[in-house]
N, C-alpha and C positions, 0 to 999 in steps of 0.2 A: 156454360161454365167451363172453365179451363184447367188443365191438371192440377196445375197449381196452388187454384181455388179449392179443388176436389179434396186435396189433400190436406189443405189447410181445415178445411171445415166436416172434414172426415171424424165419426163419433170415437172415441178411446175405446179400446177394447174393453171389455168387463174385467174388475179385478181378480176375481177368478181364475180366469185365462192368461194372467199376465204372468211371463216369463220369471222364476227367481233369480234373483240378481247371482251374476258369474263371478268369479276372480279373473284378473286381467291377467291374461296369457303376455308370454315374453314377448320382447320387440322384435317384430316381424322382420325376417331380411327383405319382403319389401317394399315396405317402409324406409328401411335405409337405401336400396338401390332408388327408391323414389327419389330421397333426397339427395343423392349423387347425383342421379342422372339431370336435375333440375338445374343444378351447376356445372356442370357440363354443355347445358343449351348455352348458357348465358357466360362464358368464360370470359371477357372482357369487365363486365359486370364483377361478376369472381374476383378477377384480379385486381380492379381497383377498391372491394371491400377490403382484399386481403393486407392491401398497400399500408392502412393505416400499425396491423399489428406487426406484418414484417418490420419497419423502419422503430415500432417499441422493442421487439425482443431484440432487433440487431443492435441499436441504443443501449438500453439493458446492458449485452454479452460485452460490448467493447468499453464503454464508462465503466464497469466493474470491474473489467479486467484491467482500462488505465487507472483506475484507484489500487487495487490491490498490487500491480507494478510499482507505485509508486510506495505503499507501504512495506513492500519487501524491502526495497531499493534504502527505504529511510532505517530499516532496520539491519541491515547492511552494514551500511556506512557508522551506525550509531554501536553495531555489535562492533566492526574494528578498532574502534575507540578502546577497545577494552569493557570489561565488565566490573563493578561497585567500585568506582576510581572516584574520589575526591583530591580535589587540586589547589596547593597552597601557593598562594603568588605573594609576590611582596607588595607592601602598602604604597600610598599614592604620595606626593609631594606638594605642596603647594610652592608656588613661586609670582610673588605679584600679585597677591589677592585671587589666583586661578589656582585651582586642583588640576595638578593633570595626574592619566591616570594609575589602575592598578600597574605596578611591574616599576613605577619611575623612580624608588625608592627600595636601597639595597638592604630591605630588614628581615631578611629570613638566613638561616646557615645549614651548612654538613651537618652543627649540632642540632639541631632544628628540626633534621630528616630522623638522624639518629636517637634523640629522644622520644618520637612519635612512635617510631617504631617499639622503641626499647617498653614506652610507658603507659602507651593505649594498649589495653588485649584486641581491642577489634582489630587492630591494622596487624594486616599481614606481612604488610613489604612498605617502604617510601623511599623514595628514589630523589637523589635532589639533584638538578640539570638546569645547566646555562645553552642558551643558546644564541646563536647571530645569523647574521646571513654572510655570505664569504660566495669569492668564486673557485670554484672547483675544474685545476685543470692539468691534463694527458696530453702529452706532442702539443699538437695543432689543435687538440678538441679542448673548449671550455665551456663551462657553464654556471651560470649562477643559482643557488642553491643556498637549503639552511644547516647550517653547521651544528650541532649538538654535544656538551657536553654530557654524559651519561654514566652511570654504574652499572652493576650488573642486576640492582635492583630494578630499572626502567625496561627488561626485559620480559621480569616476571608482571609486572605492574599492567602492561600494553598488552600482552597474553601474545608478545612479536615474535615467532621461531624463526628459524634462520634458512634460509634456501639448501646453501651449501657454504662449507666455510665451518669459521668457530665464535665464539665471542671473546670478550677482554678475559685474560689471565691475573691475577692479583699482583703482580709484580708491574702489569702494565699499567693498570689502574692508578697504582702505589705510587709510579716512577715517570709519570707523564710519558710515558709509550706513543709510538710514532706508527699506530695502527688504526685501521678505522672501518666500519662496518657500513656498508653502503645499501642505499634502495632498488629497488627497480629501476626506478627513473632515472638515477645516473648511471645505472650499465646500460641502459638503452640510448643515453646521452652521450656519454663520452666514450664508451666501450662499445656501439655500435649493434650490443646484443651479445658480444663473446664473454668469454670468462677473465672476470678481474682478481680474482685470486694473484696473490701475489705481484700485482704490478703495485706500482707505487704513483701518488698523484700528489699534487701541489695544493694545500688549500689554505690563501693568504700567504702565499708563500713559502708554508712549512709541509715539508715533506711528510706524509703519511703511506705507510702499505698494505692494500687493501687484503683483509682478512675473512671477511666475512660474506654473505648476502642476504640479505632480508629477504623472507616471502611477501606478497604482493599484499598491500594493503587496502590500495583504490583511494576515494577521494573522501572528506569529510563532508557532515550534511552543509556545510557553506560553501565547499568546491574545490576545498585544499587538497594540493595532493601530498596524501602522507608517503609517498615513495620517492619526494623529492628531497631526499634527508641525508646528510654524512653522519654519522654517528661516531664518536670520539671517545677516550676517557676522560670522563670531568675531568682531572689534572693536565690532561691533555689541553683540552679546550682552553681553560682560565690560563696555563701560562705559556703555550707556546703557540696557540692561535686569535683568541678573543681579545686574551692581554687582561684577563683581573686580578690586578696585583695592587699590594697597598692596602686601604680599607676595606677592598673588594676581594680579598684574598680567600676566604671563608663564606662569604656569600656565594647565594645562587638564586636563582631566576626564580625558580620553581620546584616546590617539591608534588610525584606525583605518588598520592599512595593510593594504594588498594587495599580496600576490609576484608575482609575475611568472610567467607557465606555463611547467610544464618545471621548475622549480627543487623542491628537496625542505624544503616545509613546516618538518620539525622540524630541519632543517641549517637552514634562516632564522629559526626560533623561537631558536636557540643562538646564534648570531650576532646578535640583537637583543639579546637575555639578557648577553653580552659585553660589546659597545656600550654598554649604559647602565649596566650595573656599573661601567664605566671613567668614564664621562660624572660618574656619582653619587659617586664616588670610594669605593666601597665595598670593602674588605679583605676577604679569605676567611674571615673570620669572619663577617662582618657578611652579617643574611639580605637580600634585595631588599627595597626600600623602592618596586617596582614590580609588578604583577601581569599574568602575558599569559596570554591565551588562546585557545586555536589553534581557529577555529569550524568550520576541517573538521575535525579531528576529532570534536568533538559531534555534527558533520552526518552522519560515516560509521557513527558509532556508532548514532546518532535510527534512521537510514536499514536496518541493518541489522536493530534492534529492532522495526522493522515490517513489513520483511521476513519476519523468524521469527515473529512471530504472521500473518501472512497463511498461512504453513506450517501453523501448528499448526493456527488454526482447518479450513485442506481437509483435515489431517488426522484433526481428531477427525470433521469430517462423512463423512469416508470409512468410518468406523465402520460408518454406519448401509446404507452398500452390503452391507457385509459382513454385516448382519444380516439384509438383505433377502435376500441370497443364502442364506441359512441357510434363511430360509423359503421360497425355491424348492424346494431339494434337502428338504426336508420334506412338503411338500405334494405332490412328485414322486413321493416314496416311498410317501404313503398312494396316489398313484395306480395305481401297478405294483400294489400288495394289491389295490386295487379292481377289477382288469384284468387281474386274472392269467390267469382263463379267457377270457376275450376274446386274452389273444397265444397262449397256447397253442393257442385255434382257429389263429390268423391262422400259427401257425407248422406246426401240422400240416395247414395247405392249403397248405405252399412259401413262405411267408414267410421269409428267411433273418436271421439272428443279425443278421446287420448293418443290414439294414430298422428291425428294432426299436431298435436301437442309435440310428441314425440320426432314428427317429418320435420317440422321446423326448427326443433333443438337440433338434432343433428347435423342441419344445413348451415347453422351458425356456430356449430363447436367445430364441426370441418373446416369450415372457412378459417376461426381461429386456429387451430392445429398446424393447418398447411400453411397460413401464415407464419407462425411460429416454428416449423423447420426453418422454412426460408429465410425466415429471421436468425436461427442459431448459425446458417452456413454462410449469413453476411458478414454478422458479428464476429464468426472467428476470421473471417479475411480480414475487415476492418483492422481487428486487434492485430494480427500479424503485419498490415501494411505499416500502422503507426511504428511498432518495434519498427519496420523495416527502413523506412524511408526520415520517419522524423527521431529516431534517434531515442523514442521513450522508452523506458520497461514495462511492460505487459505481462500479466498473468490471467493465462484463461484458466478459469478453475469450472472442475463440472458440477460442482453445485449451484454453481450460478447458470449453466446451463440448462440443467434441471427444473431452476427454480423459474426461468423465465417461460420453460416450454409449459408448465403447468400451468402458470400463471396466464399465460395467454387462453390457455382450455377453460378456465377458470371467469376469466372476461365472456369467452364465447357462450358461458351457461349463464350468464350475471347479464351480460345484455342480450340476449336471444331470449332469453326466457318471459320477457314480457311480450314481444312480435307473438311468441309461438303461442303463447296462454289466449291474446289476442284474436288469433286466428282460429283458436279451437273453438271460442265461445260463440264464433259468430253463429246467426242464427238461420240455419239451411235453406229454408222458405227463402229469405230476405236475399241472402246470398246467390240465389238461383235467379233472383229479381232483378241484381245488379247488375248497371249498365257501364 
């Protein structure tokens, strides 16, 4: 008869004599040097278990940080727009059975801007501005650009301070003034970057002198840039550069106003909508011969649409955690085959179920762990090359950090834990058998 046999068919002790069950003592250091040093023989192994969660959390760290880049980015551009700005444009024309569109019909006026204001309580400010495009030119430097006519209401409306400089005076507003409030983009253009204070430029022929400078506003979410702008006095604009004279005298392009915080958007869009229905004398049959549009709502909608792709993309890269985790609990499993006679030793010298339990958890939440640094110090390269090289906005946030290095810990107990459970139960005798 053989040990083996010996043991197998060895009588149980009397109950009597049998031991009372113990409370399990904490995890042994080792049990954990066990499971270190097991990947450590195998490092190559190691490293391609590790492969799958690195390439998840580095996924992860940079897809969130290009989603959240780009949701700054869009609330950026949507914050310079100004804040609770609704925009009255003039109604469309038909000519030949075709509509063409908002703006092609001169049916709004200064009375227009000024009864909104005067008669709505939500509106704060309304500002009414014409605009063209014109070319803008210094010596030898020119440039083409968009000309504006403006009050001093389109200042508070845009929420636009000024660099350096001043704005329109009421005499200049009053008296078509030969002054003009310029962007960034044309002191960079025509002014080379120096100070335009006080020179004087040509635009469409009519002398202006520059008074002011805009702070920097950047581009809108379609890609305009709002720093490419001469800023004028309405009076200015209409007769001594645009040319709206005649029936065009009192009209304007556009009024933009701003509510007042606290008040509710589409209760002041309806009440605008009223007002100039009455103003136009328009009958309930008759459609508006006006257009408005409410830019927080485009702005909450932009804003939300990049929120839900910042979602999707950490959700499709969370994907590849999940795959990484699949190849832990794979590689896990070839290893309990490889090791069966090695626990069945360790279990027939007094190793208990839970030792094993415990050596194998460990060896897969390591492997997940140190995958997941490695993955958090790809990711921020990642995300800093895109900033760097292709030109996107990135934000690493450390929540996101946190959330993938856990999540990865999280995989390594979620798929190890059936290898290790696996491995505990097998059965010593059997184990010691195996070939």
């Amino acid at each position: 008869m053989t040990a083996l046999d010996a043991l197998k068919t060895a009588p149980a002790p009397p109950a009597a004599a049998a031991a009372p069950p113990q409370i399990p003592a904490a995890i042994s250091w080792d049990v954990i040097r066990i499971a270190v040093d097991v990947l450590r023989v195998h490092p190559l192994r190691s490293g391609l278990t590790m492969l799958g969660i690195i390439i998840g959390v580095a996924a992860v760290i940079t897809m969130v940080a290009v989603g959240a880049g780009a949701h700054r980015l869009v609330s950026e551009q949507i914050k310079s727009l100004g804040s609770n700005l609704i925009i009255v444009f003039s109604g469309t024309t038909t000519a030949g059975g075709a509509r063409i569109g908002a703006g092609s019909r001169p049916s709004i006026t200064e009375e227009d801007a000024a009864a909104l204001a005067r008669e709505v309580p939500a509106i704060e400010v309304a500002g009414p501005t014409v605009r063209g495009g014109a070319q803008a030119v210094l010596g030898n430097q020119n440039w083409g650009t968009t000309v504006m006519g403006v009050t001093l209401d389109y200042f508070t409306a845009r929420e636009w301070n000024l660099a350096s400089g001043r704005v329109f005076t009421s005499e200049e507003l009053n008296g078509a003034g030969k002054v003009a409030v310029v962007g960034q983009t044309i002191v960079e253009r025509l002014f080379d970057g120096g100070d335009p204070l006080g020179q004087t430029i040509r635009v469409r022929n009519s002398p202006v002198t520059v008074i002011g400078v805009l702070e920097r506003k950047g581009q809108t979410t379609q890609g305009q840039d709002q720093d490419d702008v001469v800023l004028v006095p309405l009076s200015t604009a209409k007769k001594r550069i645009l040319g709206w004279s005649g029936t065009r005298a009192r009209s304007v392009g556009g009024i933009l106003v701003k509510v007042r915080d606290g008040f509710d958007m589409k209760e002041a869009e309806a009440e605008m909508r009223e007002l100039l229905r009455q103003r136009h004398r328009l009958t309930a049959r008759d459609e508006d011969d006006f257009t408005l549009r409410n830019l927080t709502e485009i702005a909450e909608t932009r804003e939300a649409s990049s929120r839900i792709l910042a979602l999707l993309l950490a959700a499709v890269a969370s994907v590849s955690l999940l795959v990484g985790g699949i190849g832990i609990m794979n590689i896990m499993l070839v290893s309990v085959t490889e090791r069966t006679r090695e626990i069945g030793l360790r279990m027939a010298v007094g190793a208990r179920r839970r030792d094993i339990l415990v050596q194998f958890l460990i060896e897969a939440v390591t492997l997940a762990l140190v995958g997941g640094l490695i993955g958090i110090g790809l990711g921020i390269g990642a995300s800093m090359a895109i900033a760097a090289f292709a030109g996107w906005p990135t934000l690493i946030e450390v929540d996101a950090i946190l959330l993938a290095f856990f999540f990865s810990g999280a995989v390594g107990v979620f798929f190890g834990f059936y290898p290790a459970r696996k491995a505990s139960r097998l059965d010593p005798i059997e184990a010691l058998r195996y070939e």
